[in-house]
N, C-alpha and C positions, 0 to 999 in steps of 0.2 A: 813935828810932821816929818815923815821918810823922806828920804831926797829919791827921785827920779831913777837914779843910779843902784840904788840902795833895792828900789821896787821891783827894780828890773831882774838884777841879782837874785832876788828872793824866786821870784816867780823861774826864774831857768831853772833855781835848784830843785822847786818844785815840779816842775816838768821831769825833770829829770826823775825825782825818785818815784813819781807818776807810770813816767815810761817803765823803770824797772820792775816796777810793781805789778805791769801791766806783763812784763816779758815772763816774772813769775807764776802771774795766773796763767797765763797760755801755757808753760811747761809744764804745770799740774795737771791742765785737762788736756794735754797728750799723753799724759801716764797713766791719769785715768783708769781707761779701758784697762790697760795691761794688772795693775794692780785688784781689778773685779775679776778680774779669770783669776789669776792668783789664786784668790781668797777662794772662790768656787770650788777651782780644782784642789783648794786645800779642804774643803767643807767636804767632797767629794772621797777623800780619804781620809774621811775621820781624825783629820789634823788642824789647830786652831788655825783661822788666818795667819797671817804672818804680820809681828809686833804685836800681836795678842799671846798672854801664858796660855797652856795647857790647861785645861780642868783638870781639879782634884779628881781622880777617881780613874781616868782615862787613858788609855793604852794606844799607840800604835796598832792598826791591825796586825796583826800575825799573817804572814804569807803561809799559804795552806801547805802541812806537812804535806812530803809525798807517802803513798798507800803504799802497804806493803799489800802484795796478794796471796790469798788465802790459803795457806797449805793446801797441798794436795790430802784425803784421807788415805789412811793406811790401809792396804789392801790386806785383810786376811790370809793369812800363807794356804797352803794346799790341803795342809794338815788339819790347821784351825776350820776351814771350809767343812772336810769330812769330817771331824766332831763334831761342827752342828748338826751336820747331817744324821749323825748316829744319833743324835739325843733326838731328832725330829722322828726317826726310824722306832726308836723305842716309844715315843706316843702315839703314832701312827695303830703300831700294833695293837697297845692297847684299847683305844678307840673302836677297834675292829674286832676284841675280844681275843684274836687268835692271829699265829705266824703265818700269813698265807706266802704260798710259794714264790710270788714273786716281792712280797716283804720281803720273804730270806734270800734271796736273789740277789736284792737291793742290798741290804744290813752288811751282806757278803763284801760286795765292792766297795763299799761304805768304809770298810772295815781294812781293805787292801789299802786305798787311797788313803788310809791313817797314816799306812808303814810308811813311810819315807828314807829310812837308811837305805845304805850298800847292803844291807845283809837283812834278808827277808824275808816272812814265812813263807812255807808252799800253800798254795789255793788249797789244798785238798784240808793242811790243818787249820785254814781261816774258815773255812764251809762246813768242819765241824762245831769248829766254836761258836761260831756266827749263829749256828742254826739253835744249836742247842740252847745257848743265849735266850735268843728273840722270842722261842718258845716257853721258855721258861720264864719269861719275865712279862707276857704278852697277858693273860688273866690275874697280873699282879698290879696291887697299887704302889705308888712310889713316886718321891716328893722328886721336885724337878733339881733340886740342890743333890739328892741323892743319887737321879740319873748322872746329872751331872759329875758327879765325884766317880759313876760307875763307867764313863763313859773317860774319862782322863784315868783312869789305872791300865784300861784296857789299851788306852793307844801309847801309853809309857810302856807298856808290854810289850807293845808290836812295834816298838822304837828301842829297844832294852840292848842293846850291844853297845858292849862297854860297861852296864851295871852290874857291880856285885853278886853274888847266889843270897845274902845276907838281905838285899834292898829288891831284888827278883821276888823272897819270899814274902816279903812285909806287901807288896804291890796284891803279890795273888792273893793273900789273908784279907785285905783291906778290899777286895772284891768278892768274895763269899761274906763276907760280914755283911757288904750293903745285899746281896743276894738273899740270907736270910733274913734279911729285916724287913725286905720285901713281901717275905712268905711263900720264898722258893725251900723246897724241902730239902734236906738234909743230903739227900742220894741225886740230885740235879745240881746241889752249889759243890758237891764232890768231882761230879762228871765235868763240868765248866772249868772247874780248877784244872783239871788234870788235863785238858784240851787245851786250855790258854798257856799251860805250862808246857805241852807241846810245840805247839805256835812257837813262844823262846825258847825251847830246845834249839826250834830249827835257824831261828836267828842267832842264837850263840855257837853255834855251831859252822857258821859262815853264809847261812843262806839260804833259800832252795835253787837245788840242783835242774 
C-alpha cells in the first residue's frame, strides 16, 4: 500500500503533465485558424498545403507571359498601289469591251504614279503608250498572271534608269510576247514597243523637260 507522501507526489506530477497538456492543446487551437488560410490560400494557387508533397504531374502556375502587340501591316509603297491599279484598269477595260476615254485618262495617271524615279517620262509619251495599250488589249482575253507579268515589265520600264540597253531590251521583248499571246496583232505589239521604248528614251536621257 502507497504511503500518503508517495500519493501525493504522484498526483502533483500528474497535474502537472495535466496542465501542460492542457497549455499544448490551447496553442494548437490558436494556430489553428492561421494554418486553414494557409492551406486555403495554398489550394487557391494551385499549391499543396503545406507539409503535404506535390502531386505527380503538377506545376506551379506560370505567371502569364507578357503580349507582344501586333505588328503594324505593311503599307503598300506608291508604286505597288498603281500596279494594282493598272492590272484593275486592264479588266475594267475589258469588262467594257473597249478604251473609253476616261479608261485612258485613268490608265494614263495610273501609269505616271508607276514612275517613281528622279528621271521621268513626259505625259505626252505616257498618253501614247497608255492609250495605245488599253486599246489594244481592251477586246482581248488574258490570264490575270499574264496581265500581271504585263503590268510589272511596264512599270520596270518607266523606273529603268540605271538599267542596261541589253536588260531595256529583254523588258520590251518580254511585253510584246505577253501582247501577242493575247491576240494583239502584229502592227499594234510593234507600235506599243516603239512608244514604251520612247517613254525610256526619255527616262534615260535625264527626264522630261
Amino acid at each position: 500500500m502507497k504511503s500518503p507522501v508517495a500519493v501525493l507526489l504522484l498526483a502533483i506530477v500528474m497535474a502537472g503533465n495535466a496542465s501542460a497538456q492542457y497549455a499544448r492543446i490551447q496553442q494548437k487551437a490558436r494556430d489553428l485558424p492561421g494554418k486553414i488560410n494557409e492551406r486555403h490560400n495554398a489550394a487557391e494557387n494551385g499549391a499543396p498545403p503545406p507539409g503535404l508533397p506535390q502531386k505527380a504531374g503538377t506545376t506551379q502556375p506560370a505567371s502569364p507571359a507578357s503580349t507582344q502587340p501586333p505588328a503594324a501591316p505593311i503599307k503598300p509603297s506608291t508604286q505597288q498601289q498603281a500596279a494594282t491599279r493598272l492590272k484593275a484598269d486592264l479588266v475594267e477595260a475589258r469588262a467594257k469591251g473597249e478604251a473609253t476615254a476616261e479608261l485612258k485618262k485613268q490608265f494614263v495617271q495610273d501609269l505616271s504614279a508607276a514612275a517613281q524615279g528622279n528621271s521621268r517620262p513626259s505625259l505626252a509619251a505616257l498618253t501614247k503608250v497608255g492609250e495605245s495599250l488599253l486599246t489594244a488589249v481592251a477586246a482581248k482575253k488574258n490570264t490575270p498572271a499574264d496581265d500581271a507579268k504585263l503590268v510589272k515589265n511596264i512599270v520596270v520600264s518607266l523606273n529603268s534608269a540605271g538599267l542596261s540597253a541589253s536588260r531595256l531590251q529583254e523588258i520590251n521583248e518580254e511585253v510584246q510576247a505577253v501582247l501577242a499571246k493575247s491576240g494583239v496583232s502584229p502592227g499594234e505589239t510593234s507600235r506599243i514597243a516603239q512608244q514604251l521604248g520612247a517613254a525610256v528614251v526619255d527616262i534615260q536621257s535625264g527626264g522630261a523637260k
